[in-house]
C-alpha positions as CSV (number, residue, x, y, z in Angstrom):
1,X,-17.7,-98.2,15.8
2,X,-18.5,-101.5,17.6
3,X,-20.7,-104.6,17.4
4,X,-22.5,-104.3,20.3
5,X,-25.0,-107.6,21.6
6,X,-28.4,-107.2,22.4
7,X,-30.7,-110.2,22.6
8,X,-28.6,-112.7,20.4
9,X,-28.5,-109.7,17.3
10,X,-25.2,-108.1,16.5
11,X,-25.7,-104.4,15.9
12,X,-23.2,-102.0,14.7
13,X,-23.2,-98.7,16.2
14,X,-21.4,-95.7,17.4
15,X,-20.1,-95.5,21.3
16,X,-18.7,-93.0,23.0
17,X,-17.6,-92.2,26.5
18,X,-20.9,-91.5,28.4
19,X,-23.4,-93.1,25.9
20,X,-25.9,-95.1,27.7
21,X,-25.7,-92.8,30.8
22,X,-27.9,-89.6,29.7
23,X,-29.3,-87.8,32.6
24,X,-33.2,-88.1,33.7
25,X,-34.4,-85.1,32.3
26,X,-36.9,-82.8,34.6
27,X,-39.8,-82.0,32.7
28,X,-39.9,-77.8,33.8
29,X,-42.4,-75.3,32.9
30,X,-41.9,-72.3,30.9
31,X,-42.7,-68.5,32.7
32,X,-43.4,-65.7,30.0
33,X,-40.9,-63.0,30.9
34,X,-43.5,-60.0,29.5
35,X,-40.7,-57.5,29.4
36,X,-39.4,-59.4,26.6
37,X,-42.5,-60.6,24.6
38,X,-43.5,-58.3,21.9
39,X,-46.3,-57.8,19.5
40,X,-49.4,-59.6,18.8
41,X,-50.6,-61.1,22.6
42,X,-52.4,-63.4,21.1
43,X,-49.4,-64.6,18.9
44,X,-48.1,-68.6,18.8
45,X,-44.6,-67.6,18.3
46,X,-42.3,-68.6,21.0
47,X,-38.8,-67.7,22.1
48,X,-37.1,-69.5,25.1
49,X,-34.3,-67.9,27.0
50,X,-32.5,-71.1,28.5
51,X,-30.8,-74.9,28.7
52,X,-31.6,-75.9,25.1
53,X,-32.0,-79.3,26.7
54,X,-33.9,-78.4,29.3
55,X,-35.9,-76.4,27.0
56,X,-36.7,-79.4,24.5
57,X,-38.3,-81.6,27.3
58,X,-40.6,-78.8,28.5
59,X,-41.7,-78.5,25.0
60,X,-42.2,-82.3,24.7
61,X,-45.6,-83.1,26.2
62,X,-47.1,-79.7,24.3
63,X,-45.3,-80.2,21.0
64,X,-44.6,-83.8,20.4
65,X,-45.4,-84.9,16.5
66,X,-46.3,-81.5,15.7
67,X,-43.2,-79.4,14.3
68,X,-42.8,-79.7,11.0
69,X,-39.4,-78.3,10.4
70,X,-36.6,-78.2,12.2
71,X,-33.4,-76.8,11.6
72,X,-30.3,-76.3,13.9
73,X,-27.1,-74.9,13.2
74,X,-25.4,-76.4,16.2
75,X,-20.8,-75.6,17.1
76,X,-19.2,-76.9,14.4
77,X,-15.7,-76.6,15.9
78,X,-15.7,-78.8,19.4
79,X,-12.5,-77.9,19.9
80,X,-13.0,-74.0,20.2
81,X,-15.9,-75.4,22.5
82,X,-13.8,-77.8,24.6
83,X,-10.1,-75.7,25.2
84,X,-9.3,-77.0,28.2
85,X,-10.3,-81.4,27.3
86,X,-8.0,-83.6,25.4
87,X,-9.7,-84.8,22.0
88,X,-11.2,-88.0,22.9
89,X,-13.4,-86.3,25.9
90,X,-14.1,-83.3,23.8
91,X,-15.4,-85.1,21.0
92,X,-17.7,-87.7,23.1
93,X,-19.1,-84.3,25.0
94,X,-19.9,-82.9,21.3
95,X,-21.7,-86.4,21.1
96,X,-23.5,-86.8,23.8
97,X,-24.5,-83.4,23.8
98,X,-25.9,-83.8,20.1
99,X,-27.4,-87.0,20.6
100,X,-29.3,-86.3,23.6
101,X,-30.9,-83.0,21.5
102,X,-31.4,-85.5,18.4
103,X,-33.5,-87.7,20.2
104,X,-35.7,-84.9,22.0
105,X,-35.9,-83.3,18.2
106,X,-37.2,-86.5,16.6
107,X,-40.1,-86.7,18.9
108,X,-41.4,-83.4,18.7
109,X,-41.0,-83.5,14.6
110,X,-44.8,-84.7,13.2
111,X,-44.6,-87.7,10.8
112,X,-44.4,-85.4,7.7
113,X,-41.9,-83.2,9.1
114,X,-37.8,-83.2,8.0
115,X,-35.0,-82.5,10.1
116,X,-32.2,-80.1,8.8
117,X,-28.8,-79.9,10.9
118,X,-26.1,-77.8,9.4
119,X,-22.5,-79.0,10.4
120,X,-19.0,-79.2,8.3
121,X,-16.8,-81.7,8.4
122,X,-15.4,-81.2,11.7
123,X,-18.2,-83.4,12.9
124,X,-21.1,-84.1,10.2
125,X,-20.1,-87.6,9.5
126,X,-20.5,-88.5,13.2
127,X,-23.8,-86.5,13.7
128,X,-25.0,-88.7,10.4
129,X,-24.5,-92.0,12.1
130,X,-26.2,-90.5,15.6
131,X,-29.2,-89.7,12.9
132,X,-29.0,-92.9,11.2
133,X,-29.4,-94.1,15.1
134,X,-32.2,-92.4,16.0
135,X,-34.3,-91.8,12.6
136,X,-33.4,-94.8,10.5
137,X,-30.9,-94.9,7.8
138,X,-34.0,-95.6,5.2
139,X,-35.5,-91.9,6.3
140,X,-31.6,-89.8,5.4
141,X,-32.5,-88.2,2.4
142,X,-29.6,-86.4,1.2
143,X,-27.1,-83.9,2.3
144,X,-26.7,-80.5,0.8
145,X,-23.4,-79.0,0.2
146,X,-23.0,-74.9,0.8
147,X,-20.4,-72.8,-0.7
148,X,-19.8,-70.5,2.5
149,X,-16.7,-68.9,1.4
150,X,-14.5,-68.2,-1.2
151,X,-10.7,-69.1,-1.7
152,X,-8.9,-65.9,-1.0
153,X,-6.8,-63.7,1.6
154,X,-5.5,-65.7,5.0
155,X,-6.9,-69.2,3.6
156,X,-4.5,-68.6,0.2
157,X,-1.7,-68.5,2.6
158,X,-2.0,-72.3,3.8
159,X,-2.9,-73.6,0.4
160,X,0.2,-75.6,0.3
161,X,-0.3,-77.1,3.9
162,X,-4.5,-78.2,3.0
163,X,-7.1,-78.3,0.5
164,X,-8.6,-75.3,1.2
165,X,-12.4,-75.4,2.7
166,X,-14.9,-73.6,1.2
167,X,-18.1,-75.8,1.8
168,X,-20.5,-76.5,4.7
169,X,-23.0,-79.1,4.6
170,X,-26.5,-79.8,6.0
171,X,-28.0,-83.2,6.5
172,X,-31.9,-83.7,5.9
173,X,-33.9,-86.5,7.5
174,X,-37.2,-87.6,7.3
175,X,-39.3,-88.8,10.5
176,X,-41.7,-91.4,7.9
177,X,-42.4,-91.4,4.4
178,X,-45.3,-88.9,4.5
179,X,-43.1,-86.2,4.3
180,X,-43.3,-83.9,1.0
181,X,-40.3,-81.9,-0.4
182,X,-41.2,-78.6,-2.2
183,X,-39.0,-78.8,-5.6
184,X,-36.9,-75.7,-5.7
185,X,-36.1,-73.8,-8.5
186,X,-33.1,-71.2,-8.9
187,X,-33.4,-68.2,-12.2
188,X,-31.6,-69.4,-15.0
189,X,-29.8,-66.4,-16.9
190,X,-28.5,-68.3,-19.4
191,X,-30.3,-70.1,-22.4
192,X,-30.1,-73.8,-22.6
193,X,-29.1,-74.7,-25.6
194,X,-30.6,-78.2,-25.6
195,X,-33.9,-76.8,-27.0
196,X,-33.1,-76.5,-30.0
197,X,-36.6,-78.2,-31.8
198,X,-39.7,-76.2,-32.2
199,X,-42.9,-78.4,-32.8
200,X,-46.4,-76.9,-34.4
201,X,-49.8,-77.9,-33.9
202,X,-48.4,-80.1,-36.7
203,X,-46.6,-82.5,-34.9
204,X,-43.7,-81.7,-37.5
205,X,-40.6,-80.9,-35.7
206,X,-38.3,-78.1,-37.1
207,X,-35.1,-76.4,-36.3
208,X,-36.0,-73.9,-33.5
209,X,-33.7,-71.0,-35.2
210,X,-35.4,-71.8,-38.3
211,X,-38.6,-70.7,-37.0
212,X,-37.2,-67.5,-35.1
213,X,-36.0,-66.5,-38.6
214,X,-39.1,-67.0,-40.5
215,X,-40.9,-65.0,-37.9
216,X,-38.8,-62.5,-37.8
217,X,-38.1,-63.0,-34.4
218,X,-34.3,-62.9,-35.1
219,X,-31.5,-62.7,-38.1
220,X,-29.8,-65.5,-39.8
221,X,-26.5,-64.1,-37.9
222,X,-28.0,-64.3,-34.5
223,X,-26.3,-67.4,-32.1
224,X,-28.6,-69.2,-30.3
225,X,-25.4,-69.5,-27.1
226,X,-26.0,-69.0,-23.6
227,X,-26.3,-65.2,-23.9
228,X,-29.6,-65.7,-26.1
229,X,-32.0,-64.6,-23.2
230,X,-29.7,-61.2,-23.3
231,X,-32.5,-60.4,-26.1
232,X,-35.9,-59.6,-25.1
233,X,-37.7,-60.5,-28.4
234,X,-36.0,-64.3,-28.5
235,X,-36.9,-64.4,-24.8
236,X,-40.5,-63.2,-25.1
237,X,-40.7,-65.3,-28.4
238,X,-39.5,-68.6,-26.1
239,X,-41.6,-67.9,-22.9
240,X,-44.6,-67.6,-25.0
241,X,-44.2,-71.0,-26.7
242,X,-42.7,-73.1,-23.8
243,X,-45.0,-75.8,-24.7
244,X,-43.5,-75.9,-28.5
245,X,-39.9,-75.7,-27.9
246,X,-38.3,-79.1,-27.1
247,X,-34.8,-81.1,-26.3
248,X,-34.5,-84.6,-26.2
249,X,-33.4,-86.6,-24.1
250,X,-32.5,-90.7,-23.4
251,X,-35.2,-91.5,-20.9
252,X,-37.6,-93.4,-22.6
253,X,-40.3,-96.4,-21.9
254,X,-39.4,-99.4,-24.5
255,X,-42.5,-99.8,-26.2
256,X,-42.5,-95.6,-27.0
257,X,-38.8,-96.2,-27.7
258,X,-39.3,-99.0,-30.5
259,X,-42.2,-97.3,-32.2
260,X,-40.3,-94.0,-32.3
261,X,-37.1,-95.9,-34.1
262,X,-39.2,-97.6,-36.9
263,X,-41.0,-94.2,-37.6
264,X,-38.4,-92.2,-38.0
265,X,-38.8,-88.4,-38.2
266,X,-42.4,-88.8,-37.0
267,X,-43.4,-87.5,-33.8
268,X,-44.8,-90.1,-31.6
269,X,-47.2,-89.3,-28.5
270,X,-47.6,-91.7,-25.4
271,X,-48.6,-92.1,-21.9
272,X,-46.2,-92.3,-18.9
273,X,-47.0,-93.8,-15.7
274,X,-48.8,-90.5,-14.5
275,X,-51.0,-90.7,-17.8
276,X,-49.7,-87.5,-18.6
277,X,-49.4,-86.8,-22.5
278,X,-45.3,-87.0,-24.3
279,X,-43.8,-87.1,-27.3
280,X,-40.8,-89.4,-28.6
281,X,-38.6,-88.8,-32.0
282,X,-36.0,-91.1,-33.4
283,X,-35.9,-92.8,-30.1
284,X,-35.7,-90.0,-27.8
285,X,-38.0,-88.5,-25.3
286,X,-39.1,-84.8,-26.3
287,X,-38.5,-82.5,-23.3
288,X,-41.1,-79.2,-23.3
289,X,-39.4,-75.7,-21.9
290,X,-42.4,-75.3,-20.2
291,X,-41.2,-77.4,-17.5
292,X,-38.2,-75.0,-17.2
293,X,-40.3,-72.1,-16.1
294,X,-41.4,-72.3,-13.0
295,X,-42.2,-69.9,-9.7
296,X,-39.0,-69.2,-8.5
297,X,-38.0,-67.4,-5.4
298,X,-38.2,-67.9,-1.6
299,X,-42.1,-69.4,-1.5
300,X,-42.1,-69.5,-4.6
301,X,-43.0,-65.6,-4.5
302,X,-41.4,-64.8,-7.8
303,X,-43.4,-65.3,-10.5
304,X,-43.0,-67.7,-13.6
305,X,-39.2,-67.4,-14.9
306,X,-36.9,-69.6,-17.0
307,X,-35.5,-72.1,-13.8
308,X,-33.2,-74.9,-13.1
309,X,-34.1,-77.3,-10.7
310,X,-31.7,-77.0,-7.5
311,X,-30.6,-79.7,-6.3
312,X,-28.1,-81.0,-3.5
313,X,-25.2,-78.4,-4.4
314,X,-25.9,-74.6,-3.2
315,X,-23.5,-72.1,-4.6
316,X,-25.5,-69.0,-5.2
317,X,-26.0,-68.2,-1.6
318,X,-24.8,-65.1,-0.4
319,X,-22.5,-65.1,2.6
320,X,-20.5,-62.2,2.3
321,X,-23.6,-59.6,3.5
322,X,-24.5,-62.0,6.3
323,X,-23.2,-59.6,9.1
324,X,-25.8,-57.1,8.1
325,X,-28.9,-59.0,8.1
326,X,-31.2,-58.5,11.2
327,X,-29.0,-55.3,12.6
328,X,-27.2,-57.8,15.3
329,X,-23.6,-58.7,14.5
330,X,-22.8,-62.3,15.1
331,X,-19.1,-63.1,14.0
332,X,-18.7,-66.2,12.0
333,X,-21.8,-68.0,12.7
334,X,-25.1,-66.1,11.1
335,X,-26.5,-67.9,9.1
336,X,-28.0,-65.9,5.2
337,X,-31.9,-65.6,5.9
338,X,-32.1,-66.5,2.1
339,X,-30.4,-70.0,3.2
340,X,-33.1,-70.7,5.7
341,X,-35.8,-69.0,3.7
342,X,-35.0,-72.1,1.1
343,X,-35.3,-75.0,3.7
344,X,-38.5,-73.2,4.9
345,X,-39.3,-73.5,1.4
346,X,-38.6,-77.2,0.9
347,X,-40.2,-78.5,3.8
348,X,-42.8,-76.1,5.2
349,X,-46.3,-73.9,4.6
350,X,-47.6,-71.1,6.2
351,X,-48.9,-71.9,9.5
352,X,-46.1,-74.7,10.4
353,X,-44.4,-74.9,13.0
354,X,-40.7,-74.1,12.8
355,X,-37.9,-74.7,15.6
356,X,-34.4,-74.0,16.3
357,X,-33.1,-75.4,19.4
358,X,-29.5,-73.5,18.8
359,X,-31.1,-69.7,17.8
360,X,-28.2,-67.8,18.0
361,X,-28.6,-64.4,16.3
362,X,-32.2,-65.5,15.4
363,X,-32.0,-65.7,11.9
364,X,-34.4,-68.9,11.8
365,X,-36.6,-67.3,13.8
366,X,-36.9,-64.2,11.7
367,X,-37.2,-66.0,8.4
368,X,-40.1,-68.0,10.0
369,X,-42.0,-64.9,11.2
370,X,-41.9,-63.2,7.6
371,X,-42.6,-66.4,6.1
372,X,-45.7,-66.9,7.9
373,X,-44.9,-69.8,9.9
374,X,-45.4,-70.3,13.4
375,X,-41.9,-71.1,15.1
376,X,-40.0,-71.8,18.6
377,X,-36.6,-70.6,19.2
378,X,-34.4,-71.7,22.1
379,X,-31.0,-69.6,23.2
380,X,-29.0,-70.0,26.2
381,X,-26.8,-67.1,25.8
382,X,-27.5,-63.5,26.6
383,X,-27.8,-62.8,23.2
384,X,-31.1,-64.2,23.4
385,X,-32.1,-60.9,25.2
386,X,-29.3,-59.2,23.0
387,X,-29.6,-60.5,19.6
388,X,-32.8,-62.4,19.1
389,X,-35.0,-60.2,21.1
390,X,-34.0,-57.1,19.3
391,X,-34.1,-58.6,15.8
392,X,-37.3,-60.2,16.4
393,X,-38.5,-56.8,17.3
394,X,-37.4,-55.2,14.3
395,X,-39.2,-58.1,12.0
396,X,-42.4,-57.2,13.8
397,X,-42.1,-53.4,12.9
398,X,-41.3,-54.3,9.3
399,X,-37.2,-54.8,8.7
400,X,-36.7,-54.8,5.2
401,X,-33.3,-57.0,5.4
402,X,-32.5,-60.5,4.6
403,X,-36.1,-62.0,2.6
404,X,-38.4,-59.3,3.5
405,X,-38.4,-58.1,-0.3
406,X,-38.5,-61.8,-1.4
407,X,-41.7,-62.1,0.3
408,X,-42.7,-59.1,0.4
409,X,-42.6,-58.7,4.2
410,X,-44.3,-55.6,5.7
411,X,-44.7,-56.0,9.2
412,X,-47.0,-57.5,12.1
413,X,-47.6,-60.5,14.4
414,X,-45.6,-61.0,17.8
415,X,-43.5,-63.4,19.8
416,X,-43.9,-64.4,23.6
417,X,-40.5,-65.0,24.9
418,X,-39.9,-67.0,28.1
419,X,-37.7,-68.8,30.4
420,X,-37.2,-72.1,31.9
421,X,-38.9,-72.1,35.6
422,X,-35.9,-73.0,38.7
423,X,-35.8,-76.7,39.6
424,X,-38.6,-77.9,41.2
425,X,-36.9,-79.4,44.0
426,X,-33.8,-78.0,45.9
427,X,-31.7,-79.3,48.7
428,X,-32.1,-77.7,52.4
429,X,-29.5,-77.1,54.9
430,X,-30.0,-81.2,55.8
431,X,-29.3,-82.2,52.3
432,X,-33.5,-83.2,52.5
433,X,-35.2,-82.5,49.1
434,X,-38.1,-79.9,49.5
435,X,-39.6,-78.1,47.3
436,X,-38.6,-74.7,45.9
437,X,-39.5,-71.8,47.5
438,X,-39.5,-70.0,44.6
439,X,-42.6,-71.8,43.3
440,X,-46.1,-69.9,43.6
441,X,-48.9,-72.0,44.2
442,X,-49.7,-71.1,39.9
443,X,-46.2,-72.5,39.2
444,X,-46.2,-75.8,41.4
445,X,-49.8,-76.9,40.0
446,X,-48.4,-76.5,36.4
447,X,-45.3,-78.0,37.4
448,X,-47.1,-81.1,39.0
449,X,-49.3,-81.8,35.7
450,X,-46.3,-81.6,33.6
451,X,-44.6,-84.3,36.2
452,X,-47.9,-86.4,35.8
453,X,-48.8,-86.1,31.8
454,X,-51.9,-83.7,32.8
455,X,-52.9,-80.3,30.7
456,X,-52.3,-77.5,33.1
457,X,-55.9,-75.9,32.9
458,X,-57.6,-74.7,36.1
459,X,-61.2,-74.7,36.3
460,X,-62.3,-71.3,37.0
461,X,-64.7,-72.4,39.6
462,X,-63.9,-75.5,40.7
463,X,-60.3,-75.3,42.3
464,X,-59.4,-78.9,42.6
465,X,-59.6,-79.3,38.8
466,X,-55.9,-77.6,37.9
467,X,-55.8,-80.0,35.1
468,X,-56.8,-82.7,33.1
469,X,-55.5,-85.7,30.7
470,X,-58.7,-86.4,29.3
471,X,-62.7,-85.3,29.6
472,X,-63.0,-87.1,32.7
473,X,-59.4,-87.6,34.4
474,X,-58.0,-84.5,36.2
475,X,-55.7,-83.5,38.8
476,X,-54.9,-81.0,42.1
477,X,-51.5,-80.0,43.7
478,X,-51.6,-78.8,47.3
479,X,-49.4,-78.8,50.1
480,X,-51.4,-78.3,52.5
481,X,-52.1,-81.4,55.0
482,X,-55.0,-83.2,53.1
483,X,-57.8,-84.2,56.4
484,X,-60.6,-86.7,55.2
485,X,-63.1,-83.7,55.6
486,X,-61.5,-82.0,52.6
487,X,-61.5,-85.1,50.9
488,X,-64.9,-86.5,51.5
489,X,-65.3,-82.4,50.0
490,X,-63.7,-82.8,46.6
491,X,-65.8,-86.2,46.6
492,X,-69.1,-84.8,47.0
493,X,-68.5,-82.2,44.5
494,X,-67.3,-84.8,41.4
495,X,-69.4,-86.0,38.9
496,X,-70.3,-89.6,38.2
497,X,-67.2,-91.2,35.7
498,X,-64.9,-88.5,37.1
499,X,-61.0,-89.2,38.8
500,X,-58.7,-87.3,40.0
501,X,-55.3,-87.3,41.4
502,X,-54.2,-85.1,44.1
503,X,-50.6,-84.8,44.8
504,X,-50.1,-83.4,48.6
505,X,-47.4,-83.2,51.1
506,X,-49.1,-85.6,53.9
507,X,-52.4,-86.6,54.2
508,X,-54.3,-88.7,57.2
509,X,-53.9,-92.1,57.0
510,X,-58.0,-92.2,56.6
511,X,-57.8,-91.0,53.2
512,X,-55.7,-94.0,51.4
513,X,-57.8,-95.8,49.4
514,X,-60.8,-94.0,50.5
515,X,-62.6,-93.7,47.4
516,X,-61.5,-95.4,44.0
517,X,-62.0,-92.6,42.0
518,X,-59.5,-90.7,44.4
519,X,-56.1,-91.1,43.8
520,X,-53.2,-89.7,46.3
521,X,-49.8,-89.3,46.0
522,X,-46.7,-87.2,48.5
523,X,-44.5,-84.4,46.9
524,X,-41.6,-84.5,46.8
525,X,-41.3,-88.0,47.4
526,X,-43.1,-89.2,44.1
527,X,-40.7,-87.4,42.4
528,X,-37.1,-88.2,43.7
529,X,-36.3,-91.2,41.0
530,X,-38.0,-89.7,38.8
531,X,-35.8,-87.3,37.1
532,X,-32.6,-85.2,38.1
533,X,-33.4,-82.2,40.3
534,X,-31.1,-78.8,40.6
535,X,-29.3,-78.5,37.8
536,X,-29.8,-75.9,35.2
537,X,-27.2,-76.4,33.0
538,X,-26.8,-78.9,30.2
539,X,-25.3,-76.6,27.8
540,X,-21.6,-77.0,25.5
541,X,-20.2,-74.2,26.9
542,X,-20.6,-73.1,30.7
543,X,-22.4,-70.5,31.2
544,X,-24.3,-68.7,34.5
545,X,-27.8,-68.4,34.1
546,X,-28.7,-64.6,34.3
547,X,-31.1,-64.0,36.9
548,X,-35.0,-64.0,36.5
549,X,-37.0,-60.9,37.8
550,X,-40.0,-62.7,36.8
551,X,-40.0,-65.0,39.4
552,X,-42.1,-63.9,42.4
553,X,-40.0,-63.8,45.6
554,X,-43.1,-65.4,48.3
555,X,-43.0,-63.7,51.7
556,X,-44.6,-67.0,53.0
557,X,-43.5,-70.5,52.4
558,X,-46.0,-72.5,50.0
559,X,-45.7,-75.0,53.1
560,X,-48.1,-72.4,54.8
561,X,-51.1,-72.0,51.7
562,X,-53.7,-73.4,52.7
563,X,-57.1,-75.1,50.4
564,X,-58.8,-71.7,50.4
565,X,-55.8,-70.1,49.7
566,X,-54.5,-71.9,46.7
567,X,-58.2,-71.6,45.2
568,X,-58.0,-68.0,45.6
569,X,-54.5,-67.2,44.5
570,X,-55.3,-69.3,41.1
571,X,-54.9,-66.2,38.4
572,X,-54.0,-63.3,40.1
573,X,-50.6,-62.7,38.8
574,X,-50.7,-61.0,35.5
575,X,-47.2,-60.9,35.6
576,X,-46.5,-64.5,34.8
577,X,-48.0,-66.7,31.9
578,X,-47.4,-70.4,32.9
579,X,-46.7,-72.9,29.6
C-alpha cells in the first residue's frame, strides 16, 4: 500500500508493478461459430470461445449496465499459474490481470446488479482492495465463507506444520444502492426450542407444551428438544399455528418496552416502523414461527418449510459429488451447481442476465440456463469446445444433474456460441499496418461501427447505412477509393437531418468538407493510437489460440471490393452471424 498524490489529496491505494500501464484494448467483434451453437436459434444465451479480456470489451458497447449478476471463479493459486516468475512478478501479473477484468465487469453490471468473485486466501484480501478501488468501499457488502472440504486423509498429515484449510470465500459487491438481495433460507431439521409460548385469540400467553398436552397433541413425557419435528403430529400441530407460537426476544422499541414492564404478564401490541402489527411481554418482543417458515430451495422452488435464515457462513454445500455434475470432469476447480444456484438466487430473476468471464467447466452457465436466466459465458481454453459445449448441450436435452430436480428442469432453449474475430489490423512484410485480410466486407463494417460507437445494422436497401448511433446519425465502411461522384451519390439519396460518417481508405481531395452532414475519415490510419492491434492473447496462462474454420479465407483482397460490391455481398454468408 502507498499514499499516492493526486491534485493536492493523499490517497491510499494498492500499486503493483505494471499498474497504470494497462493496454488499449481493441474493441473486436464476435463471429457465431454455428457448429457449436445449439438449440433454440432465436435463443439470447451466449458462449464466447476466447481472450476473456478481449471478450469483455467486445461485450461492452452491447452489454454495458445491463448484467445483473456476475460471478467469476477466477485461479486462486498464482503460483501454480506463474512456475517459471519469482513472487513479486507473479503476484503483480495475478493483479493486473484481475484488475483489468474488474474494471471491464463493473461497467457492464446494471446499477441494481452485484458482483460475486470467489477466491481463498491465497489472494482474496488483495482482490478486496482492487474492488474497494474500483466499486467503492461503501458498495462491499459482505463476504461469504464456504466449507469446500473436510479435514481428513493427505491434509491430516501436515496438521502439525498449518492450520488446516477447509474454507473458500466469495466477495459480493454492489454497483449502487438499488440493488436487492433475495433473503435465503436453508430447511431446518431441528426444532427451535426458543418457541416455547403459545398465544390464543386471547392474548393470554401459555406454555406451548401445556397446550400440546391439552390437545392431545402429545404426552406429558414427550421432550420438546431438537428432535421434536421427528414427530409428525407436533410438527403438523406447529406448522398449522405458526402465527400462535412465539419466543422472545430483546429487541424492542422503548416506549413498547416500558409499557410491557409495568403490565406485567399482559400481552402488549404495537406498531414498528413498517406499521406492521407485534406483541411485547415482560419487556420482550414476541417472535411468531411463522416467520420461520418460509419457501426454501434454489428459487425458492420448495415450498413452505420450517427455515433458518442463511447468512454469510455456507456449510451445507456439497462438494464431494462436484466431479459428477454436468458429465465433464474438471479436477479441483468445479464449482457445486447448488453453490451458484444460491447466488442466482440472491441476486437474480428469471430473464437476467448472468455472466462468467472465467467459465471453465460451465457450471454457471448451466445453472443459469435451468434457472431461466439469460447468461454470457467466456472460456479461453479448449474445454470451452470440450467441457462447456458438451454440458450445455446436455442441459438443453434435459440433464437431470446438479439443480435440475431443484427446479424442476426439463429441458429446452439454446446457446449461440462464438469467437473473438482476428485483429483488425496486421503488420505486412514493411512493418506498414493494413488491414486484415481475413476480414470480409460483413466483418470490417461491423468492426468499424464497433471502433466508432455505431449499432452494426445494415439497411437492407440502402447500402451506405451499415449502422447507426441514433435515428438520424449513421455510418458506411468501404475501402474502395471514395470519387466525389459517389459522394455527391450518398448525398442525394439522404434525408433532410441525416449524417453519416464514412470510413474509407483514400478519397479525392474534392470530397473533404464537401457537405457538413458528410463526415470522412482513412482506415487504418484513424485507428493506429487508438488501441493495441495484433495480439490475441491477454490470458494467465499462455495458451495458442486454436484455429477458426469459421473465418472465410477471401480469394481477393477487400482492397479490390468495390461500392457495388460491398452492397451486394451485405448478407450472403449464412455461415457467419456478426455480434
Amino acid at each position: 500500500m502507498t499514499m499516492s498524490n493526486k491534485n493536492n489529496l493523499q490517497k491510499l491505494e494498492l500499486t503493483w508493478i505494471g499498474k497504470g500501464d494497462e493496454p488499449k484494448l481493441e474493441p473486436r467483434i464476435l463471429i457465431e461459430n454455428p457448429t457449436y451453437s445449439y438449440g433454440d436459434p432465436t435463443t439470447e444465451n451466449i458462449l464466447i470461445h476466447g481472450d476473456n479480456l478481449l471478450a469483455l470489451k467486445a461485450l461492452e458497447q452491447d452489454f454495458g449496465g445491463k448484467v445483473k449478476c456476475i460471478y467469476i471463479d477466477p485461479p486462486y493459486n498464482t503460483g501454480n499459474a506463474f512456475e517459471y516468475y519469482d513472487d513479486g512478478v507473479e503476484h503483480s501479473l495475478w493483479l493486473n490481470l484481475m484488475h483489468q477484468r474488474i474494471k471491464i465487469l463493473y461497467n457492464l453490471l446494471s446499477k441494481d446488479g452485484a458482483f460475486c468473485i470467489h477466491l481463498d486466501d491465497q489472494e482474496i484480501h488483495y482482490a478486496k482492495v482492487i474492488c474497494d478501488d474500483i466499486f467503492g468501499r461503501d458498495n462491499f457488502l459482505n463476504s461469504l465463507s464456504i466449507r469446500d472440504s473436510h479435514p481428513s486423509g493427505l491434509k491430516l498429515a501436515s496438521k502439525e506444520k498449518t492450520i488446516i484449510k477447509t474454507k473458500s470465500q466469495i466477495l459480493l459487491y454492489r454497483k449502487t444502492r438499488e440493488l436487492r438481495i433475495r433473503p435465503i433460507y436453508q430447511k431446518r431439521y431441528n426444532w427451535d426450542t426458543h418457541y416455547n409460548t403459545f398465544m390464543g385469540n386471547d392474548l393470554k400467553p401459555k406454555s406451548l407444551k401445556s397446550v400440546l398436552i391439552e390437545q392431545k397433541i402429545i404426552v406429558n413425557d414427550f421432550k420438546i428438544d431438537e428432535d421434536a419435528l421427528k414427530n409428525k403430529a407436533f410438527r403438523e400441530f406447529c406448522f398449522n399455528n405458526r402465527d400462535k407460537i412465539f419466543q422472545s426476544t430483546k429487541e424492542l422499541p422503548d416506549i413498547p418496552k416500558n409499557e410491557s414492564l409495568i403490565n406485567r404478564d399482559v400481552v402488549v401490541k404495537y406498531l414498528d416502523a413498517n406499521n406492521i402489527e407485534n406483541f411485547a411481554l415482560n419487556g420482550r418482543r414476541l417472535f411468531p414461527l411463522l416467520k420461520s417458515i418460509q419457501d426454501v430451495g434454489i428459487d425458492g422452488q420448495i415450498n413452505e418449510d420450517f427455515a433458518k435464515l442463511l447468512c454469510d457462513f455456507w456449510d451445507d454445500v456439497d462438494f464431494n459429488n462436484t466431479q459428477n455434475e454436468g458429465g465433464v470432469k474438471f479436477p479441483a476447480s468445479k464449482k457445486p451447481e447448488f453453490l451458484v444456484g444460491r447466488i442466482l438466487t440472491m441476486f437474480s430473476n428469471k430473464n437476467d442476465i448472468v455472466l462468467d468471464s472465467f467459465l471453465g467447466s460451465g457450471t454457471t452457465a448451466a445453472v443459469a440456463h435451468k434457472m431461466k436466466r439469460k447468461y454470457i459465458g467466456i472460456e479461453l481454453g479448449d474445454h470451452a469446445k470440450t467441457h462447456c459445449y458438451p454440458r450445455l448441450k446436455e442441459v438443453i436435452n434435459g440433464d437431470q444433474g446438479g439443480v435440475s430436480k431443484d427446479v424442476n428442469w426439463q429441458g429446452g432453449g439454446g446457446f449461440k456460441f462464438y469467437t473473438l474475430a482476428p485483429s483488425l489490423l496486421k503488420q505486412d512484410k514493411f512493418g506498414n499496418w493494413v488491414i486484415s485480410q481475413e476480414y470480409n466486407p460483413d466483418m470490417l463494417a461491423a468492426a468499424m461501427a464497433k471502433q466508432e460507437g455505431f449499432n452494426y445494422l445494415p439497411h437492407e436497401e440502402k447500402f451506405w447505412k451499415q449502422g447507426n448511433s441514433s435515428e438520424n446519425d449513421f455510418i458506411f465502411t468501404t475501402t474502395q477509393f471514395l470519387t466525389v461522384e459517389t459522394l455527391d451519390s450518398i448525398h442525394d439519396d439522404m434525408q433532410e437531418g441525416e449524417k453519416i460518417l464514412i470510413c474509407c481508405k483514400a478519397f479525392q481531395k474534392e470530397c473533404k468538407n464537401k457537405y457538413p452532414t458528410i463526415s470522412l475519415k482513412k482506415i487504418p490510419q484513424m485507428l493506429l493510437d487508438r488501441c493495441e492491434f495484433g495480439k490475441d492473447d491477454y490470458s494467465l496462462n499462455i495458451v495458442n489460440m486454436p484455429k477458426d474454420d469459421t473465418l472465410l479465407e477471401e480469394e481477393e483482397t477487400i482492397e479490390e471490393i468495390s461500392i457495388q460490391e460491398l452492397s451486394d455481398k451485405k448478407n450472403t454468408d449464412d455461415q457467419q452471424t456478426l455480434f
